[in-house]
PDB file as gemmi writes it, atoms N, CA and C in Angstrom:
CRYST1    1.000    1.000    1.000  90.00  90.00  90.00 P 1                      
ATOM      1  N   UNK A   1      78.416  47.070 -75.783  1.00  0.00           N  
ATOM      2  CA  UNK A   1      78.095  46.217 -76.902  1.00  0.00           C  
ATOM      3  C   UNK A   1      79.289  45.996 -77.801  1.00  0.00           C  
ATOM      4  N   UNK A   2      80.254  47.082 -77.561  1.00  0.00           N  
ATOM      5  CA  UNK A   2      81.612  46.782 -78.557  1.00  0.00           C  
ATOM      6  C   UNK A   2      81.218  46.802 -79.696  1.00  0.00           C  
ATOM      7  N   UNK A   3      82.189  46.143 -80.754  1.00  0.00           N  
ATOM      8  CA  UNK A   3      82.061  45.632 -81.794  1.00  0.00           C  
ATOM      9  C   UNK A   3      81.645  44.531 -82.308  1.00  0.00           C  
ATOM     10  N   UNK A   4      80.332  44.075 -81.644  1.00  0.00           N  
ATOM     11  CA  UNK A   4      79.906  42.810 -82.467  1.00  0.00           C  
ATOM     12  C   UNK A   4      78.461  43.058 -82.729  1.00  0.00           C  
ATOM     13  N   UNK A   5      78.173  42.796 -83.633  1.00  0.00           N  
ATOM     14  CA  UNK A   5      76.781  42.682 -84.555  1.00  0.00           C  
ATOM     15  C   UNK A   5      76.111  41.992 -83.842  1.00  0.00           C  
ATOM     16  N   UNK A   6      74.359  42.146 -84.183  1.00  0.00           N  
ATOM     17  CA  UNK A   6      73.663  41.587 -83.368  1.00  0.00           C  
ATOM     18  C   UNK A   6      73.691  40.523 -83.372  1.00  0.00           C  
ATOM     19  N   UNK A   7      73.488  39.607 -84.171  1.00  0.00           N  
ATOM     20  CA  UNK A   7      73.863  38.144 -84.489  1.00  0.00           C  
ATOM     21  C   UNK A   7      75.224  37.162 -83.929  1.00  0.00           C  
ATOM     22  N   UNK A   8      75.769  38.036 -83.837  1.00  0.00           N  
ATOM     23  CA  UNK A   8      77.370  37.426 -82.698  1.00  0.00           C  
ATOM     24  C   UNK A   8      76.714  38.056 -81.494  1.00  0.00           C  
ATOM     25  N   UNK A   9      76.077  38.682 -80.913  1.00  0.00           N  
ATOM     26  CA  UNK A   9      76.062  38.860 -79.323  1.00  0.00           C  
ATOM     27  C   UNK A   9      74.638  37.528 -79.124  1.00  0.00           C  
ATOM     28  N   UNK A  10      73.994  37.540 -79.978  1.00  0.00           N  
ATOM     29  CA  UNK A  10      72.575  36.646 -79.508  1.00  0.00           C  
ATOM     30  C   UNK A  10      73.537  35.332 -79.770  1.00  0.00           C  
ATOM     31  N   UNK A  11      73.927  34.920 -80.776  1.00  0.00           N  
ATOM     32  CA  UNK A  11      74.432  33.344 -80.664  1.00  0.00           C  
ATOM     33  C   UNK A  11      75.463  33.128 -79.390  1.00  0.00           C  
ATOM     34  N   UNK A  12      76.226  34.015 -78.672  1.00  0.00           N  
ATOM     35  CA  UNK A  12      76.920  34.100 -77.604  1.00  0.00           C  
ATOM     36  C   UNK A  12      75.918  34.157 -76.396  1.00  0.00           C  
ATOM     37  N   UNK A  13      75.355  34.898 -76.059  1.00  0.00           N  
ATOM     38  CA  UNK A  13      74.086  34.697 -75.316  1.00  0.00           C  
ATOM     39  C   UNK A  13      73.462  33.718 -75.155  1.00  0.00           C  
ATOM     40  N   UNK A  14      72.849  32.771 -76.375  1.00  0.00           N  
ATOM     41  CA  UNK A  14      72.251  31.912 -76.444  1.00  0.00           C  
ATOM     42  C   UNK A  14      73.242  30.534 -75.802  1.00  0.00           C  
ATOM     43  N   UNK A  15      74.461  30.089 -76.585  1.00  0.00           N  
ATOM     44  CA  UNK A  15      75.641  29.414 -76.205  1.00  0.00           C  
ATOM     45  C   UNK A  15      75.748  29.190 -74.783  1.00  0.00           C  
ATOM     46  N   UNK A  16      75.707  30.371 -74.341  1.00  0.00           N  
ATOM     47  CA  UNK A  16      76.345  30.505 -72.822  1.00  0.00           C  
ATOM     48  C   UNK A  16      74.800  30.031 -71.814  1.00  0.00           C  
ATOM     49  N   UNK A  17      73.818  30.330 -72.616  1.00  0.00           N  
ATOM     50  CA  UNK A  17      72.954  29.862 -71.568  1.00  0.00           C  
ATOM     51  C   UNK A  17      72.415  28.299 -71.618  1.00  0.00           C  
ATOM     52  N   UNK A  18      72.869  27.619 -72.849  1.00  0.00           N  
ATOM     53  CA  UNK A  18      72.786  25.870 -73.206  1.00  0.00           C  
ATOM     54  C   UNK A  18      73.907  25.787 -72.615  1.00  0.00           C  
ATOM     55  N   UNK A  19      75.063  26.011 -72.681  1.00  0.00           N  
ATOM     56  CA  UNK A  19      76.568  25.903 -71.656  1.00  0.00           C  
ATOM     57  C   UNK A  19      76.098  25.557 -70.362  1.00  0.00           C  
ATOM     58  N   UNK A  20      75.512  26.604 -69.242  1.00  0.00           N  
ATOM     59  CA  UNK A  20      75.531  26.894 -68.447  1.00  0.00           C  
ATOM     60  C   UNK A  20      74.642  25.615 -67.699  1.00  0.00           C  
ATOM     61  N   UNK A  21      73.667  25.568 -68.371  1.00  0.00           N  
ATOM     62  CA  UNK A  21      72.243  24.348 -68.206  1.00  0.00           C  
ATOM     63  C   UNK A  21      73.174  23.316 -68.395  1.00  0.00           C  
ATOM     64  N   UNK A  22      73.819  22.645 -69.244  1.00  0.00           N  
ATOM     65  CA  UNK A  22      74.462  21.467 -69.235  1.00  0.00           C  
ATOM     66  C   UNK A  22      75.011  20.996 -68.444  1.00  0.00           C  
ATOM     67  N   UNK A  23      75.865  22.027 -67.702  1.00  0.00           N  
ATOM     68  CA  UNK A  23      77.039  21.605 -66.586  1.00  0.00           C  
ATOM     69  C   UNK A  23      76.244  21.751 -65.873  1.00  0.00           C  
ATOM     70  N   UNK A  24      75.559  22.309 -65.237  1.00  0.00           N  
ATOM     71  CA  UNK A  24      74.671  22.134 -64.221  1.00  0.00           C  
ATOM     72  C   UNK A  24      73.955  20.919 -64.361  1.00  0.00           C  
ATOM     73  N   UNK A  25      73.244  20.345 -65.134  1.00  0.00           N  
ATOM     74  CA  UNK A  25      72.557  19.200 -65.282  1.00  0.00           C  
ATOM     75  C   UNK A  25      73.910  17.879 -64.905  1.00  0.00           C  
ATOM     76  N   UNK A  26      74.426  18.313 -65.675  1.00  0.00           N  
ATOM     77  CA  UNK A  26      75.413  17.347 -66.198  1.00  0.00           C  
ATOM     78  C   UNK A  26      76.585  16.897 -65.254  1.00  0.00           C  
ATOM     79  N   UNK A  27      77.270  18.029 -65.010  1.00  0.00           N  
ATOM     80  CA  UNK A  27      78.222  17.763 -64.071  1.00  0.00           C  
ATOM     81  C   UNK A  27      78.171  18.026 -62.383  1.00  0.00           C  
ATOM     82  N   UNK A  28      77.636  19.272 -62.460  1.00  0.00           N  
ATOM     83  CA  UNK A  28      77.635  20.101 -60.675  1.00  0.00           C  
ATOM     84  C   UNK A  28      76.780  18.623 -59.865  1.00  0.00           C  
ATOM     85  N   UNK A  29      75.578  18.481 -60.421  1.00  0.00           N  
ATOM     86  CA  UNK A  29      74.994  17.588 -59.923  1.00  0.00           C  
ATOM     87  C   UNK A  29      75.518  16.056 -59.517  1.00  0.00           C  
ATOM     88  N   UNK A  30      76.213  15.812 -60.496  1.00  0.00           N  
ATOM     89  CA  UNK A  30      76.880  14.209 -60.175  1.00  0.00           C  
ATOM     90  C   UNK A  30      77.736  14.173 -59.597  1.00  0.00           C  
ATOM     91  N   UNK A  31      78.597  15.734 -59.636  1.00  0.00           N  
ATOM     92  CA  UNK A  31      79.591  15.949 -58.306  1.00  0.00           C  
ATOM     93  C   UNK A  31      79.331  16.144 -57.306  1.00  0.00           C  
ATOM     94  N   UNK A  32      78.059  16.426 -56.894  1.00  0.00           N  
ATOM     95  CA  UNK A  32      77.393  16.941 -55.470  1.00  0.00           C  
ATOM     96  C   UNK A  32      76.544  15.979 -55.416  1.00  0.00           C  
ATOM     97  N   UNK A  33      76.284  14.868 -55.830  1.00  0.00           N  
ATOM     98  CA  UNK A  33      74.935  14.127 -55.711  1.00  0.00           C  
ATOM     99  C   UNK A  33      73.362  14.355 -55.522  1.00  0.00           C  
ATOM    100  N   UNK A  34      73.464  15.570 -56.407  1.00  0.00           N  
ATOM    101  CA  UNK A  34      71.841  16.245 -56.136  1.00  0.00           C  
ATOM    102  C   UNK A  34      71.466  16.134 -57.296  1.00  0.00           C  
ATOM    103  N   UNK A  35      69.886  15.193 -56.652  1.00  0.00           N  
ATOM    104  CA  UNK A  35      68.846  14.562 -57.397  1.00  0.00           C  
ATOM    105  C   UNK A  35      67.548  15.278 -57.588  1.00  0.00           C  
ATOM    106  N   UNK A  36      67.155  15.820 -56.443  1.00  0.00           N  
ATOM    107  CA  UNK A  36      66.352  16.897 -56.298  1.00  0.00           C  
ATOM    108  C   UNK A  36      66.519  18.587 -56.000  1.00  0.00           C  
ATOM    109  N   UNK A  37      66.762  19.260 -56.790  1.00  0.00           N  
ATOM    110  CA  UNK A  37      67.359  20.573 -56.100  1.00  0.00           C  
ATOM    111  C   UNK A  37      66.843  21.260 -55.424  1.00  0.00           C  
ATOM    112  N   UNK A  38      65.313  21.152 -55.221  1.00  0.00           N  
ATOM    113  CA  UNK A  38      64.118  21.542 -54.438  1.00  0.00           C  
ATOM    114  C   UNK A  38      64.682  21.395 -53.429  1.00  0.00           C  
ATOM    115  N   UNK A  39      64.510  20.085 -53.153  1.00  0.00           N  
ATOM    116  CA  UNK A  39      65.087  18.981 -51.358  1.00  0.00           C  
ATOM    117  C   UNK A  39      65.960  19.497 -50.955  1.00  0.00           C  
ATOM    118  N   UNK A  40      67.162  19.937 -51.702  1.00  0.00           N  
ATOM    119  CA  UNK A  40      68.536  20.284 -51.470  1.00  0.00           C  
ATOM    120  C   UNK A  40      68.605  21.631 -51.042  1.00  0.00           C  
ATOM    121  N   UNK A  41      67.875  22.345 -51.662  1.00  0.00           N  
ATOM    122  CA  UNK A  41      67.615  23.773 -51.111  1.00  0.00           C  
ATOM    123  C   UNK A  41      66.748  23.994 -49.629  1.00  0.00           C  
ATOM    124  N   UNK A  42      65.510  22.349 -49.610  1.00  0.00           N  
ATOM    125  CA  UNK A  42      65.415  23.155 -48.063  1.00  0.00           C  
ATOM    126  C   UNK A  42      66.679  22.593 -47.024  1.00  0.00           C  
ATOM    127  N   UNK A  43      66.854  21.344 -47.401  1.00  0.00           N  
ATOM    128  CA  UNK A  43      68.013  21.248 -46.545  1.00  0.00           C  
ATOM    129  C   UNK A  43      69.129  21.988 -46.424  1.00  0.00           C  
ATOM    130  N   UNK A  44      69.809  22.926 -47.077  1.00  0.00           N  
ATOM    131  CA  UNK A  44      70.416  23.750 -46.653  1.00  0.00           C  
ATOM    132  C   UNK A  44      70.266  25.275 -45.935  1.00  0.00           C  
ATOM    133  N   UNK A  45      68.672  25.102 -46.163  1.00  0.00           N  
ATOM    134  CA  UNK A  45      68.404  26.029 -45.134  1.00  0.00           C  
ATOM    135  C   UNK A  45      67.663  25.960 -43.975  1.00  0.00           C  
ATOM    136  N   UNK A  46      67.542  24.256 -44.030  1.00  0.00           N  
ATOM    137  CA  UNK A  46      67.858  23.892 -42.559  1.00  0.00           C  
ATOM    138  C   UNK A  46      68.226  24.259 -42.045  1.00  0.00           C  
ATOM    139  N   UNK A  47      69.976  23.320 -42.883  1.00  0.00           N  
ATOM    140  CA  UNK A  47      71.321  23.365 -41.459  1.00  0.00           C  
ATOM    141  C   UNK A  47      71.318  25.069 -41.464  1.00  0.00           C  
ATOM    142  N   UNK A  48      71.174  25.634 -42.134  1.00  0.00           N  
ATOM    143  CA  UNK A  48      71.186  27.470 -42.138  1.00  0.00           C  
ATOM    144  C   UNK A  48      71.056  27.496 -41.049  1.00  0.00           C  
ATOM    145  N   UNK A  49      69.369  27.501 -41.047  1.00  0.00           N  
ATOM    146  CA  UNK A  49      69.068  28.053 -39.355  1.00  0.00           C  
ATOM    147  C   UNK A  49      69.245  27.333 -38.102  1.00  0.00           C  
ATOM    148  N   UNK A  50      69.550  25.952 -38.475  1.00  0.00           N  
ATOM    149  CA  UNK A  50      69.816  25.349 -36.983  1.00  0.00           C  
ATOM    150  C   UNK A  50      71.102  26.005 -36.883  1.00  0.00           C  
ATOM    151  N   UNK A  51      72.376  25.510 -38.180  1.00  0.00           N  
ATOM    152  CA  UNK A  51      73.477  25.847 -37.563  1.00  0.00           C  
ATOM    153  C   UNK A  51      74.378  27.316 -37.656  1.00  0.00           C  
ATOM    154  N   UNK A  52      73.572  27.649 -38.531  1.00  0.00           N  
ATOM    155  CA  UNK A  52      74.243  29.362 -38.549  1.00  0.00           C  
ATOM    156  C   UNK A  52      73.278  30.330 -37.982  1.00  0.00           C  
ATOM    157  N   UNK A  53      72.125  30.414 -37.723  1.00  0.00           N  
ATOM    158  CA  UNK A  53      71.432  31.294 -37.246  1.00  0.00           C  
ATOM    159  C   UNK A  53      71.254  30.592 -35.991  1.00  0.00           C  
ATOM    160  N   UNK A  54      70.845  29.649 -35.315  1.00  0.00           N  
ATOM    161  CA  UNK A  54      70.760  28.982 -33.888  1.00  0.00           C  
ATOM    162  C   UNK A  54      69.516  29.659 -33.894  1.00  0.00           C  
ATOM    163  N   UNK A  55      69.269  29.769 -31.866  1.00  0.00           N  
ATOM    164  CA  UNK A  55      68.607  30.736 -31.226  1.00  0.00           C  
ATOM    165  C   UNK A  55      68.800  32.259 -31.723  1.00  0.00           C  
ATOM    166  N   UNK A  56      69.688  32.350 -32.150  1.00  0.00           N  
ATOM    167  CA  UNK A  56      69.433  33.958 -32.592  1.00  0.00           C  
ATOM    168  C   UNK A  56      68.711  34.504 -33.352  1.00  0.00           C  
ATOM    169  N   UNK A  57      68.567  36.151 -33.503  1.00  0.00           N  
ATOM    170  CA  UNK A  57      67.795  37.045 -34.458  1.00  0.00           C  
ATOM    171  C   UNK A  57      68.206  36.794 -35.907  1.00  0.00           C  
ATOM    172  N   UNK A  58      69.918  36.782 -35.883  1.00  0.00           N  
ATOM    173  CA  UNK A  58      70.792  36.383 -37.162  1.00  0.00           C  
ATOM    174  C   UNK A  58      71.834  35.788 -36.469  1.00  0.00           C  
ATOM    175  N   UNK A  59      72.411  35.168 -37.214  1.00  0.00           N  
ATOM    176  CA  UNK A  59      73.799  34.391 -37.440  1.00  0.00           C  
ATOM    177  C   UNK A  59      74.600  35.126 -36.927  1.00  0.00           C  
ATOM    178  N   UNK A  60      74.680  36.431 -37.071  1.00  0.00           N  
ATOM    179  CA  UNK A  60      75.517  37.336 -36.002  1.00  0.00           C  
ATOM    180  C   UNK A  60      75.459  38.185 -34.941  1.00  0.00           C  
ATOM    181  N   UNK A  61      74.006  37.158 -34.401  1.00  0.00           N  
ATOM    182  CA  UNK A  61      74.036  37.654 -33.005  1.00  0.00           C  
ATOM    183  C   UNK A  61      72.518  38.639 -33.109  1.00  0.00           C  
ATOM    184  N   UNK A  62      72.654  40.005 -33.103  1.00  0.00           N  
ATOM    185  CA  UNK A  62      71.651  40.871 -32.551  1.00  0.00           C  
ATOM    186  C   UNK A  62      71.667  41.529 -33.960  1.00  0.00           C  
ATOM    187  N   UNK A  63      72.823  41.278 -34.669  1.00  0.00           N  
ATOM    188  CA  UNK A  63      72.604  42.286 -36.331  1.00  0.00           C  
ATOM    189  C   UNK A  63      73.229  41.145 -37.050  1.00  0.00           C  
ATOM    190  N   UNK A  64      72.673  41.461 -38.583  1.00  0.00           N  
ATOM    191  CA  UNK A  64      73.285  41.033 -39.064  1.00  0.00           C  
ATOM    192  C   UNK A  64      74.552  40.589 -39.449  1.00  0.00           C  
ATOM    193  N   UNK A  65      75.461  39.247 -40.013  1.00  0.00           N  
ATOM    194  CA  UNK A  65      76.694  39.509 -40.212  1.00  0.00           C  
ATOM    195  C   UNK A  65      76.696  39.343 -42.070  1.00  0.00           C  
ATOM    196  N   UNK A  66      78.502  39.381 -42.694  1.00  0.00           N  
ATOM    197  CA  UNK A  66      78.294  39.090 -43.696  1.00  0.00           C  
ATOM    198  C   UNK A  66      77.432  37.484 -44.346  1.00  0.00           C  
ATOM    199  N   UNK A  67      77.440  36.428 -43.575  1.00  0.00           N  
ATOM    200  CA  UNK A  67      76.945  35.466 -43.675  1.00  0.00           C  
ATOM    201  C   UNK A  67      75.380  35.284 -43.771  1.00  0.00           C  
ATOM    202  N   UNK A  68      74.855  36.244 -43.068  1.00  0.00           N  
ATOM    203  CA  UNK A  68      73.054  36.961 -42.945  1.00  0.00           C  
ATOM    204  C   UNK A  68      72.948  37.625 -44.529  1.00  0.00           C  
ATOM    205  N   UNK A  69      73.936  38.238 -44.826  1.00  0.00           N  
ATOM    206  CA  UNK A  69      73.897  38.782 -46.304  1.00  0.00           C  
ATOM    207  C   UNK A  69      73.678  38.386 -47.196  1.00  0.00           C  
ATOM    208  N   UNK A  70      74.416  37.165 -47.232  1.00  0.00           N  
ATOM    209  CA  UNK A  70      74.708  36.362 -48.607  1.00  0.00           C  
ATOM    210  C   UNK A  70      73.839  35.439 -48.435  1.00  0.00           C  
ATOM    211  N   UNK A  71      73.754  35.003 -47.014  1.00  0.00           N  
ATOM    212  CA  UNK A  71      72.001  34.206 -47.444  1.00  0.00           C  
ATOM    213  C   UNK A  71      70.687  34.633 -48.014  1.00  0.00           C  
ATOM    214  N   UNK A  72      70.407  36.088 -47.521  1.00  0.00           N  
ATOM    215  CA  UNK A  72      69.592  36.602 -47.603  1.00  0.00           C  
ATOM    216  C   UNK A  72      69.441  36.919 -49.501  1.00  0.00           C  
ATOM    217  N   UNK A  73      70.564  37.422 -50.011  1.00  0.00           N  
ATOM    218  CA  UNK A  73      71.065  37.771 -51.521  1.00  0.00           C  
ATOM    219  C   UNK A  73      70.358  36.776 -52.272  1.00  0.00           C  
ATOM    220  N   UNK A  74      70.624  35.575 -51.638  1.00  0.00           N  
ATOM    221  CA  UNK A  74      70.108  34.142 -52.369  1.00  0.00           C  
ATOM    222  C   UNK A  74      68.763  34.105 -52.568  1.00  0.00           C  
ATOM    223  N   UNK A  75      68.155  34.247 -51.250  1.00  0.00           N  
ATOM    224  CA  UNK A  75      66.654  34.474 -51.316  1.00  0.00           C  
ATOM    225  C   UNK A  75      66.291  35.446 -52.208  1.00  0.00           C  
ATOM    226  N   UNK A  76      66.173  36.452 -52.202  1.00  0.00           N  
ATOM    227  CA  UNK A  76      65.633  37.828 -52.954  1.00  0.00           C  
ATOM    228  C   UNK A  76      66.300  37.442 -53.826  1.00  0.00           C  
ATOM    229  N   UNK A  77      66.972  37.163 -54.747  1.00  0.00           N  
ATOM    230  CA  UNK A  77      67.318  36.520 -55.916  1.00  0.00           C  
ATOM    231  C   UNK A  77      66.240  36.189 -56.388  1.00  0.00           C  
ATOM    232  N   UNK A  78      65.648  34.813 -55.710  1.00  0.00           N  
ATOM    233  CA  UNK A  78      64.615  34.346 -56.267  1.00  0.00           C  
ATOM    234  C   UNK A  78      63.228  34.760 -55.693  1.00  0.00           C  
ATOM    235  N   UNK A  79      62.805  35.897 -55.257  1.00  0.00           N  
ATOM    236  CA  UNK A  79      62.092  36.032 -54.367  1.00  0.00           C  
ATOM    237  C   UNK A  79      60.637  36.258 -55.625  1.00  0.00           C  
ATOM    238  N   UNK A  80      61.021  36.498 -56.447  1.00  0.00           N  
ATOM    239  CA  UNK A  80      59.677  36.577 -57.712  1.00  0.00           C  
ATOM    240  C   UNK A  80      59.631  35.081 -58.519  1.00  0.00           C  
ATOM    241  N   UNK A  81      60.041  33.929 -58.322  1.00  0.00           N  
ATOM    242  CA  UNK A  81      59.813  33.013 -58.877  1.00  0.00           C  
ATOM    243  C   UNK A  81      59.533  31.736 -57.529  1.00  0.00           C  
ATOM    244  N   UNK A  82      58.231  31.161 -57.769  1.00  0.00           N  
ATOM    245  CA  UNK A  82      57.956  29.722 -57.227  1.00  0.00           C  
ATOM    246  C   UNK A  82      58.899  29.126 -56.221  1.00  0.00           C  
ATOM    247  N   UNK A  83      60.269  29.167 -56.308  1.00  0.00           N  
ATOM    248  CA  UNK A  83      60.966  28.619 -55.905  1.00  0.00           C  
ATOM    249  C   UNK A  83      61.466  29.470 -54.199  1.00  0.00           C  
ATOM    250  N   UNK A  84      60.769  30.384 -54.152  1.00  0.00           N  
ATOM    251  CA  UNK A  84      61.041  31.611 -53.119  1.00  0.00           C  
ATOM    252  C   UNK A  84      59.727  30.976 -51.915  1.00  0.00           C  
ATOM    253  N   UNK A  85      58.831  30.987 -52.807  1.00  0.00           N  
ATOM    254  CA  UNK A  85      57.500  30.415 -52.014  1.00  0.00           C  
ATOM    255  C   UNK A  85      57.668  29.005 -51.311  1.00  0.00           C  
ATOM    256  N   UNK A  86      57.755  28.043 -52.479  1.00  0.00           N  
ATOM    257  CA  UNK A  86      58.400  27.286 -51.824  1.00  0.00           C  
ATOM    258  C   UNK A  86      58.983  26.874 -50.504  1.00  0.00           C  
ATOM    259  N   UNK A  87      60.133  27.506 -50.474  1.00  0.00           N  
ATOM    260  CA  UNK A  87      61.478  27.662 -49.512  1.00  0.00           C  
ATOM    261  C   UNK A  87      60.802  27.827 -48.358  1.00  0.00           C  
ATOM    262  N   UNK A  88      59.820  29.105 -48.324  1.00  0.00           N  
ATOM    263  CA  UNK A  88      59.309  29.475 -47.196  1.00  0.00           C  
ATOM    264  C   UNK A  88      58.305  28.889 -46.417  1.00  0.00           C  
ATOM    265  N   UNK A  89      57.634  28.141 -47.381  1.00  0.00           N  
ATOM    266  CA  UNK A  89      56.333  27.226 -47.481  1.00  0.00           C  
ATOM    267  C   UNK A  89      56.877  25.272 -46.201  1.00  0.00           C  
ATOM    268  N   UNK A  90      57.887  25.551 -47.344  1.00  0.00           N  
ATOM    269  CA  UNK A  90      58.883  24.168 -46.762  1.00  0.00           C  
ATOM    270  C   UNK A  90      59.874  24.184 -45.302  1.00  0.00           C  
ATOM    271  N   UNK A  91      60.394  25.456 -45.068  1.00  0.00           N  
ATOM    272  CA  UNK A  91      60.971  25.745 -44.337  1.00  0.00           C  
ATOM    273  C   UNK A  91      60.820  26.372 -43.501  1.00  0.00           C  
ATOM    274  N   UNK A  92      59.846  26.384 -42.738  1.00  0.00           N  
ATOM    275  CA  UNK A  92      58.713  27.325 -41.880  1.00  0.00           C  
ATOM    276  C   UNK A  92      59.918  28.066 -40.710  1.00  0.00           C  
ATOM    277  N   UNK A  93      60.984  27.565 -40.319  1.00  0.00           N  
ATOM    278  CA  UNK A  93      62.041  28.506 -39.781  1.00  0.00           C  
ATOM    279  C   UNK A  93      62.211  29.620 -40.270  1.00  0.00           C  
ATOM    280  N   UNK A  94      62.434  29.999 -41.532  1.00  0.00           N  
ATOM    281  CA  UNK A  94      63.442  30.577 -42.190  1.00  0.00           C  
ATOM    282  C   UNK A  94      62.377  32.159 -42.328  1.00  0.00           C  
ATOM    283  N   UNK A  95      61.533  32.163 -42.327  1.00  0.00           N  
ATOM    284  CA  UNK A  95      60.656  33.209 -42.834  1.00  0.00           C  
ATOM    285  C   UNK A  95      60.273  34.602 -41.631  1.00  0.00           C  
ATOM    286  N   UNK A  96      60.811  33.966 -40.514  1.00  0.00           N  
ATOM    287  CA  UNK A  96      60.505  34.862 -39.511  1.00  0.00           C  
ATOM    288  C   UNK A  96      62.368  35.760 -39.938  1.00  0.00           C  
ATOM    289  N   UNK A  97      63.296  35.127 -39.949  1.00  0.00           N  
ATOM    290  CA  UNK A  97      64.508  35.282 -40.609  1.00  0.00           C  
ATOM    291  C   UNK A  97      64.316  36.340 -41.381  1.00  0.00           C  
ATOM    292  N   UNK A  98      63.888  35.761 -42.370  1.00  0.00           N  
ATOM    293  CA  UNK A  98      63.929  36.038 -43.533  1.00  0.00           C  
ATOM    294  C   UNK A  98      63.040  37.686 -43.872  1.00  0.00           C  
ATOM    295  N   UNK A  99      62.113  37.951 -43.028  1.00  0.00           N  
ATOM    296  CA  UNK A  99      61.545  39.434 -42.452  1.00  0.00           C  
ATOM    297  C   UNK A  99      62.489  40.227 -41.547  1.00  0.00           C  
ATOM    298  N   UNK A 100      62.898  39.849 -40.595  1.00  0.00           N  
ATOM    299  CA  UNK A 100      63.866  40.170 -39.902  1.00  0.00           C  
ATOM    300  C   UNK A 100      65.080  40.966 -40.944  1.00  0.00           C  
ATOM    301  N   UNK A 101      65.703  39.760 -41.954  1.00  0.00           N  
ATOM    302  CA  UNK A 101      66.434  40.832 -42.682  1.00  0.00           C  
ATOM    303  C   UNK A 101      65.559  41.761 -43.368  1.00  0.00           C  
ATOM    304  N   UNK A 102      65.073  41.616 -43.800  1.00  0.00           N  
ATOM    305  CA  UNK A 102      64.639  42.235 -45.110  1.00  0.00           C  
ATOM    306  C   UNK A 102      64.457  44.035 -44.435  1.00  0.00           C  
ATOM    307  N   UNK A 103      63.975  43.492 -43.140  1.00  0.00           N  
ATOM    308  CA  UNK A 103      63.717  45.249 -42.108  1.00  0.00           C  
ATOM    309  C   UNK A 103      65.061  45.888 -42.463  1.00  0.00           C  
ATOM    310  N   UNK A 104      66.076  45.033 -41.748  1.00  0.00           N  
ATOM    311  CA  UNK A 104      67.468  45.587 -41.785  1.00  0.00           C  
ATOM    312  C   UNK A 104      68.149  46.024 -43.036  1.00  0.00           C  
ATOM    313  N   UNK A 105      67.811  45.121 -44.156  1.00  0.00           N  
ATOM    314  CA  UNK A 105      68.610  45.259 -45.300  1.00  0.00           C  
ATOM    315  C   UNK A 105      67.868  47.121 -46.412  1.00  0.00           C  
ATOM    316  N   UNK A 106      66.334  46.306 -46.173  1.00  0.00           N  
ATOM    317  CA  UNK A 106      65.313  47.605 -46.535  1.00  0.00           C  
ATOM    318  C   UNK A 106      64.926  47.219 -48.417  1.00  0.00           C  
ATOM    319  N   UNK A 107      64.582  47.869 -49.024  1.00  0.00           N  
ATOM    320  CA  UNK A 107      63.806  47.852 -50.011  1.00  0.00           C  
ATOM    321  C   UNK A 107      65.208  47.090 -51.068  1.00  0.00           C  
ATOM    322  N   UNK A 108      64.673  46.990 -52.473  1.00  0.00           N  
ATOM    323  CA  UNK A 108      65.907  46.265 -53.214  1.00  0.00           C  
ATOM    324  C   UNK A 108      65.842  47.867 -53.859  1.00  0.00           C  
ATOM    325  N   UNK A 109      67.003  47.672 -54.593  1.00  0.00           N  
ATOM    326  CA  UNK A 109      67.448  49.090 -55.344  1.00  0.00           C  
ATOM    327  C   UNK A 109      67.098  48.552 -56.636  1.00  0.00           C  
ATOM    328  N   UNK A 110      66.535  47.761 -57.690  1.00  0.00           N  
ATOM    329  CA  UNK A 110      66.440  46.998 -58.891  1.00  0.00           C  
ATOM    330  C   UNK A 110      65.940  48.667 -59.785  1.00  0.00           C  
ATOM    331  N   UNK A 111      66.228  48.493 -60.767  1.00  0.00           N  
ATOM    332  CA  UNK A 111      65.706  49.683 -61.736  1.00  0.00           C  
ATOM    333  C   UNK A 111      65.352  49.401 -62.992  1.00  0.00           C  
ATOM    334  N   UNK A 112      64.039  47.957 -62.703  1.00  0.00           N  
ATOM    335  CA  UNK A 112      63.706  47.368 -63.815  1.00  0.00           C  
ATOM    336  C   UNK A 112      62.151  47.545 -63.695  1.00  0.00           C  
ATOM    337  N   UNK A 113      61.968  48.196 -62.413  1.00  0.00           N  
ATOM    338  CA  UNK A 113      60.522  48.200 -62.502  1.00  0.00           C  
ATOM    339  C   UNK A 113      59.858  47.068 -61.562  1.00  0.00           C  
ATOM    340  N   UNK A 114      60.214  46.340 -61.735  1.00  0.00           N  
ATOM    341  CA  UNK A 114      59.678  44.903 -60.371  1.00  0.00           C  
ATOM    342  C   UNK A 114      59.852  45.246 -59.568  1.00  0.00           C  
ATOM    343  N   UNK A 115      59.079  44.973 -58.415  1.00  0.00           N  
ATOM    344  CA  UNK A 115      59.343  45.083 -56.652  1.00  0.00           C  
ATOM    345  C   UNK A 115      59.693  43.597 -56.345  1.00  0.00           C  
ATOM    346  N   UNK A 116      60.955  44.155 -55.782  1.00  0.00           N  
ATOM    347  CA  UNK A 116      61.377  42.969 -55.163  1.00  0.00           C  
ATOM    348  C   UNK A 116      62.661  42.634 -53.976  1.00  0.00           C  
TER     349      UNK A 116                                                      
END                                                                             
């Protein structure tokens, strides 16, 4: 917490999270041309599984690789909000995947009390 009073860490907090929303609204989007981020999310986990996972168990074959990781990170990220359901709902590939890691990877370590 350092040296700043509560009132300088919440207006910094607050700042950074109207910051953060803006450029995202504002810029990421008009640089990437995404209109829907829903759409955009299953399509990339489309090409995921057509083109990084194929026929396989994972992307790297019979185990996971680092690329199985960081997809997977993404998911369980959001795996307690709408947008997790979704994905899986929309992307009927991805969920047999998406168990598959979760065996390998195993429980989350979070120490907030949520399962997830």
């Amino acid at each position: 917490r350092g040296k700043f009073v509560w009132v300088e860490r919440q207006s910094v907090r607050l700042s950074g999270a109207v910051s953060m929303y803006l450029i995202s609204q504002n810029v990421l989007k008009k640089r990437h041309g995404i209109e829907d981020e829903r759409l955009e999310l299953y399509k990339a986990l489309e090409d995921w599984m057509e083109n990084g996972v194929g026929g396989a168990a994972f992307c790297g074959g019979d185990v996971p690789n680092v690329a199985d990781i960081s997809v997977f990170g993404v998911l369980r990220a959001v795996k307690t909000f709408e947008t997790f359901d979704d994905a899986l709902a929309n992307v009927k590939s991805v969920e047999g995947w998406y168990r598959r890691m979760e065996k390998e990877v195993g429980e989350a370590t979070r120490t907030d009390g949520i399962a997830n």
